[in-house]
C-alpha positions as CSV (number, residue, x, y, z in Angstrom):
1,X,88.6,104.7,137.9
2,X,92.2,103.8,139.2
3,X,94.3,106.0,140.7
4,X,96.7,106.1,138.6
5,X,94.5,106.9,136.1
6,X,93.1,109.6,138.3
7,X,97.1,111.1,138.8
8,X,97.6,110.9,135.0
9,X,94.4,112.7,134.4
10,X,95.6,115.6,137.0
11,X,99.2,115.8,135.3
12,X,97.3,115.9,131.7
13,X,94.9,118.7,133.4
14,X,98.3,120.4,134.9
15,X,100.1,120.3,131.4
16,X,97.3,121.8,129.7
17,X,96.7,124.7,131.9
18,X,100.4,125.6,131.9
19,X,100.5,125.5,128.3
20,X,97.3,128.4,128.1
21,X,99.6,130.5,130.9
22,X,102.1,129.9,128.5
23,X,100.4,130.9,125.3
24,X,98.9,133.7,127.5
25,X,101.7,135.4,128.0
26,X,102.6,135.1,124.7
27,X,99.6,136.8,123.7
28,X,100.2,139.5,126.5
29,X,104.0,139.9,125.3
30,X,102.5,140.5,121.5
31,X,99.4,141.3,122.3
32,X,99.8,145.7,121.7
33,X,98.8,146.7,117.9
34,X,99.5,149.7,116.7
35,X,95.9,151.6,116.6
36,X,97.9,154.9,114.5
37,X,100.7,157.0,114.0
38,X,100.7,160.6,113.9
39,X,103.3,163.5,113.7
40,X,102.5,166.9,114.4
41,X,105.2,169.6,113.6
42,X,105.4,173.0,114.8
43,X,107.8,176.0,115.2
44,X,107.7,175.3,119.3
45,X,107.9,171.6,119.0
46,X,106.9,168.4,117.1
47,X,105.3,165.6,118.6
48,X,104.8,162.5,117.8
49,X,102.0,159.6,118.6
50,X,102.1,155.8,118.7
51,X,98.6,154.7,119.4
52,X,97.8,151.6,120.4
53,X,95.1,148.3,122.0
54,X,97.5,148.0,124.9
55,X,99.9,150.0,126.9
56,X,103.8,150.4,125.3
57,X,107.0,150.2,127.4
58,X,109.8,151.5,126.0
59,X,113.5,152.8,126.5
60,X,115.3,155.8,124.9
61,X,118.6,157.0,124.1
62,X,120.2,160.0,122.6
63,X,122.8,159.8,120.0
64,X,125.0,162.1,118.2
65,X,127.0,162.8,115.1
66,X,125.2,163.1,113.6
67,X,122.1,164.1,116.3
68,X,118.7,161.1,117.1
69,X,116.9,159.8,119.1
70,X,116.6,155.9,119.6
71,X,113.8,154.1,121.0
72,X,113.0,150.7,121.8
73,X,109.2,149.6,122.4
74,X,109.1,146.4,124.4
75,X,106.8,143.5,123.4
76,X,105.8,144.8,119.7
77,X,106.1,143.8,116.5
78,X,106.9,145.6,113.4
79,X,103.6,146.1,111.6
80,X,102.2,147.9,108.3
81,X,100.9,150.6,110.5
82,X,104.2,151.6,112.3
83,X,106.1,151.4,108.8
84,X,103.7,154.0,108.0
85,X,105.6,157.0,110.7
86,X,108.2,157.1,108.1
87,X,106.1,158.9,105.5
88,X,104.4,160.8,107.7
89,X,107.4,163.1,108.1
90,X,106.8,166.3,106.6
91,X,110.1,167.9,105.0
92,X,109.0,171.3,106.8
93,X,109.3,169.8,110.1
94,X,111.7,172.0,112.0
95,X,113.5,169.0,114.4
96,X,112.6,165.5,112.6
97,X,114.9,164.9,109.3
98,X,113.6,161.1,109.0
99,X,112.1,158.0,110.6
100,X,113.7,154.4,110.4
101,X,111.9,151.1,111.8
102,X,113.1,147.7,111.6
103,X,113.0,144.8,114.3
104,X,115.8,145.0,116.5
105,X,115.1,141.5,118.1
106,X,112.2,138.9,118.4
107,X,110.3,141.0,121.3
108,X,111.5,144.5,120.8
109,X,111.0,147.1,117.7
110,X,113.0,149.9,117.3
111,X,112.8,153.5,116.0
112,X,115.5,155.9,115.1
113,X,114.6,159.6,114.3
114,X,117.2,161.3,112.9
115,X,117.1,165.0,114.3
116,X,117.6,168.3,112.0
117,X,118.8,170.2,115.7
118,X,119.9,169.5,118.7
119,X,116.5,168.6,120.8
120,X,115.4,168.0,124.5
121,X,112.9,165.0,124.3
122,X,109.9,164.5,126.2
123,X,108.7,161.0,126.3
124,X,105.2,159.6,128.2
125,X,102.5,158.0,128.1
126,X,98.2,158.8,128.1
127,X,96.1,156.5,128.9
128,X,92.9,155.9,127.1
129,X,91.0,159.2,127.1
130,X,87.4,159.7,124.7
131,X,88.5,157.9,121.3
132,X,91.6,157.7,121.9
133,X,93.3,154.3,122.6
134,X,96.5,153.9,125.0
135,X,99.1,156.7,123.5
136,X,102.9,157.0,123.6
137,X,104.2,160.3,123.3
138,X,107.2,162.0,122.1
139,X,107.6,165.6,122.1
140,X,110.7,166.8,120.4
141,X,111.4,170.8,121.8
142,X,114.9,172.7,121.0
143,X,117.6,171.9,123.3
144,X,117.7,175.6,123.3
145,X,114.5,177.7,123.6
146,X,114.4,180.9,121.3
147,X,113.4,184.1,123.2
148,X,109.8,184.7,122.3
149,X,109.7,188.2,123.9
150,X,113.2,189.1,121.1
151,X,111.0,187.7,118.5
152,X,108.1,189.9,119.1
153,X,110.9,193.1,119.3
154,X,112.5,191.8,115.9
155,X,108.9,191.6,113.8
156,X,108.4,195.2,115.2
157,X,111.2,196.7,114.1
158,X,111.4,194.5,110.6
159,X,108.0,196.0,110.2
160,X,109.0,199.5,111.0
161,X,111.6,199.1,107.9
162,X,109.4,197.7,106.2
163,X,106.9,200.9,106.5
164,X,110.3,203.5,106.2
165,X,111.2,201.6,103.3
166,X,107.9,201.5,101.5
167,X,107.8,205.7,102.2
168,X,111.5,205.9,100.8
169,X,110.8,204.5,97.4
170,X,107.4,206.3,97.0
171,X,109.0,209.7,97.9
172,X,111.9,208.3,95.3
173,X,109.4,208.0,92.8
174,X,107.7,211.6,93.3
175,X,111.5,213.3,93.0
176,X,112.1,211.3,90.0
177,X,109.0,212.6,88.0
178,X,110.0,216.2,89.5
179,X,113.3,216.3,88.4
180,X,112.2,215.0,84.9
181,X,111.8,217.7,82.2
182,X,108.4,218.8,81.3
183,X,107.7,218.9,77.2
184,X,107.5,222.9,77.1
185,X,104.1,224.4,76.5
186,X,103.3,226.4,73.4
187,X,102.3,229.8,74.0
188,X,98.6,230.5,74.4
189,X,97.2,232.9,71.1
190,X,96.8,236.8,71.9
191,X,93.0,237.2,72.1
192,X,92.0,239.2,68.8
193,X,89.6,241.2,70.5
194,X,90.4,243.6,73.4
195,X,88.5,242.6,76.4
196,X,85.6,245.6,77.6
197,X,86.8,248.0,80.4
198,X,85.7,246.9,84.0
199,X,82.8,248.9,84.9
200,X,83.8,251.7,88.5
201,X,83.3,249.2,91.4
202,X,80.8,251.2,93.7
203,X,81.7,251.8,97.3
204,X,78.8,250.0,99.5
205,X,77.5,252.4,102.1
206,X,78.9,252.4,105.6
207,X,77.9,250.2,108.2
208,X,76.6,250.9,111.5
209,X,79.2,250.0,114.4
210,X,78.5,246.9,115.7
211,X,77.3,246.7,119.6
212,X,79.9,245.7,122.0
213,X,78.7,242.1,123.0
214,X,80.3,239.9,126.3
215,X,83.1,238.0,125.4
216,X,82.4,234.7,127.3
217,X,85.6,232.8,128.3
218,X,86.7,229.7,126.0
219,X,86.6,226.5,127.9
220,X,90.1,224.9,128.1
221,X,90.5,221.5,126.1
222,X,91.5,218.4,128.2
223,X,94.5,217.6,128.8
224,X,95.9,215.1,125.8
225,X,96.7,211.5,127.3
226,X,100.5,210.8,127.6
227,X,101.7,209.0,124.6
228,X,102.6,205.1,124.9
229,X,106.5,204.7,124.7
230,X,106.3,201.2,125.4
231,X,105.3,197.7,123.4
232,X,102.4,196.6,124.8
233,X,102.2,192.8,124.6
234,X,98.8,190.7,124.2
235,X,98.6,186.9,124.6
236,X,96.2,185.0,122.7
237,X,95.8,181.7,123.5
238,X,93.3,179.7,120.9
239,X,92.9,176.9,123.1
240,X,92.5,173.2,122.3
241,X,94.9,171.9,119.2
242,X,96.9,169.0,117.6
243,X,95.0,166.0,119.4
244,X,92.7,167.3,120.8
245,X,89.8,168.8,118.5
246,X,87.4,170.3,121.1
247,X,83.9,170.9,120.7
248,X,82.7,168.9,117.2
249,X,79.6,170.8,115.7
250,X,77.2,168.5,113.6
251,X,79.1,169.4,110.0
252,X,82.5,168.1,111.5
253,X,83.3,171.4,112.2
254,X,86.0,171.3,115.0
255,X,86.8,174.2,117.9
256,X,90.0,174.0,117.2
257,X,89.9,175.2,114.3
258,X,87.5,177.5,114.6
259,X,89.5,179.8,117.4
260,X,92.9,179.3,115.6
261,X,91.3,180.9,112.6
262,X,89.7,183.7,115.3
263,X,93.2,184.1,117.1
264,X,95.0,184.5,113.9
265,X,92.8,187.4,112.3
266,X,92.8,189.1,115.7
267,X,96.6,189.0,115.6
268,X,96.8,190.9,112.5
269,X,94.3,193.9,113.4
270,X,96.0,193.7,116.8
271,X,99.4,194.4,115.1
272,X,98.5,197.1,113.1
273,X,97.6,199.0,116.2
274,X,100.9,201.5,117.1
275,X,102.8,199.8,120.2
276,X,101.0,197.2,120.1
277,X,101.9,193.2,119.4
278,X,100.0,190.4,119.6
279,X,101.7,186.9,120.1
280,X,100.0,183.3,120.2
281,X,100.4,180.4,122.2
282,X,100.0,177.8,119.2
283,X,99.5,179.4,115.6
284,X,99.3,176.2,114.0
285,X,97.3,172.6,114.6
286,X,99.1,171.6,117.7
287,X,98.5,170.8,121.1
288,X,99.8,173.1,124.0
289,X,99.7,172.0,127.8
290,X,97.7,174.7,130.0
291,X,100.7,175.2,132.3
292,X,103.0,175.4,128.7
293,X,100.1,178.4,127.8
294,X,100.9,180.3,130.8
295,X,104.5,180.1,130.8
296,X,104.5,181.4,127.0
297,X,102.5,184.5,128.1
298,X,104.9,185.2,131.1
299,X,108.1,184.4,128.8
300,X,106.7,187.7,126.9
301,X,105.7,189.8,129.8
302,X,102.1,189.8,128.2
303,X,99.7,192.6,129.4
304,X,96.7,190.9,128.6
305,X,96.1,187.5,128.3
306,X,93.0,186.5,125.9
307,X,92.0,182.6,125.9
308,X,89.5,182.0,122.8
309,X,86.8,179.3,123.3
310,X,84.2,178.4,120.9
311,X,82.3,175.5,123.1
């Protein structure tokens, strides 16, 4: 072989390999699909989750009048299963009003989600865990937090009027049947034949006194327990939720469920109790951080703080 026809094979060999470095990063700069999209609302907060074959960068913006949040996720394209976040809204959802998609430019896809309140976003990402793929993350909380331990206060005292209420219109009801005239009676028919003379009662004979017997002293009661003039505050914290199911029995049965249904019944004989209310750390399918669990239970002052398991 010549040597120039050794140099042409090295530049042929050169071209090529540039051209799969080329086409690699093609790959690389396309390469993320979109594994699934899911929303999970809540009173405390929504979140949503982009999950994917490869990690996602992205960039986010706030926006207002009227109020939403922008992103753009680098190195994507718009595919069938992102398209999908936009019916996944439910029209309950507390902060998300709406989802829009579309392709901003060649190399970057961008989402809009218009915002029913003004909302302090948390955006990250999780990398791949169990099932679960690479996962961006946007959590959607109120730009300003409602007072947990006021909302406790206000179902007391809603139930208290609810109970006054309930003993206003029954004691309505008796007055009203009292005050309404009785159909007069007729008068009964004089017996025809005169009842027969009581026969002379006889005096019973005298009893002996009775012997003088020793009085023994009456032992004093306990003293009653002081009565509870304050609210006394338990947190139950039914743990796992949203995306992440716990335990999984052999039916498909997941933990998650399983304690949320627990905590909730245990809230209601809880709040029957007289000074006593119960609040929870999720009451729905969502997930809650554990720092996010203790920092609800202090918000509230809780007494007692119950974490329910089912493992």
């Amino acid at each position: 072989m010549t040597k120039p026809a050794r140099i042409d094979r090295r530049q042929a060999l050169g071209r090529m390999g540039a051209l799969t470095l080329l086409l690699g990063a093609g790959d690389f700069a396309f390469g993320a699909s979109i594994v699934a999209v899911r929303v999970w609302p809540a009173a405390d907060y929504t979140r949503v989750t982009i999950e994917s074959d490869a990690p996602l960068a992205q960039h986010h913006f706030m926006a207002e009048s009227p109020n939403r949040l922008v992103i753009d996720i680098d190195g994507l394209e718009l595919s069938p299963a992102l398209r999908d976040l936009v019916g996944k809204v439910r029209a309950d959802d507390p902060f998300i009003a709406g989802v829009r998609a579309g392709q901003n430019q060649p190399r970057l896809v961008r989402l809009v989600i218009d915002l029913k309140q003004p909302t302090a976003p948390q955006l990250f990402t999780l990398a791949p865990v169990a099932a679960y793929q690479n996962r961006l993350v946007f959590d959607l909380y109120p730009a300003v937090e409602r007072d947990p331990l006021l909302a406790l206060i206000r179902d007391r005292e809603q139930a208290e009027q609810l109970a006054a209420r309930t003993v206003q219109d029954a004691l309505g009801e008796f007055i009203g049947k009292v005050d309404r005239p009785e159909p007069a009676l007729r008068p009964l028919a004089a017996a025809s034949a005169a009842l027969p003379p009581l026969a002379s009662a006889q005096r019973p004979a005298a009893l002996p006194p009775a012997a003088p017997q020793h009085q023994t002293p009456v032992p004093l009661q306990p003293a009653a327990q002081g009565k509870i003039d304050r609210l006394i505050v338990i947190a139950l914290d039914p743990g796992h939720g949203g995306e992440d199911p716990g335990a999984v029995g052999p039916s498909g049965l997941r933990e998650k469920d399983v304690v949320l249904a627990v905590a909730l019944q245990l809230r209601d004989r809880l709040n029957t109790l007289p000074n006593v209310r119960a609040m929870l750390t999720r009451d729905a399918d969502f997930f809650v951080p554990l720092h996010e669990r203790v920092r609800k239970a202090r918000r509230v002052q809780a007494d007692l703080f119950v974490s329910i398991h089912a493992d």
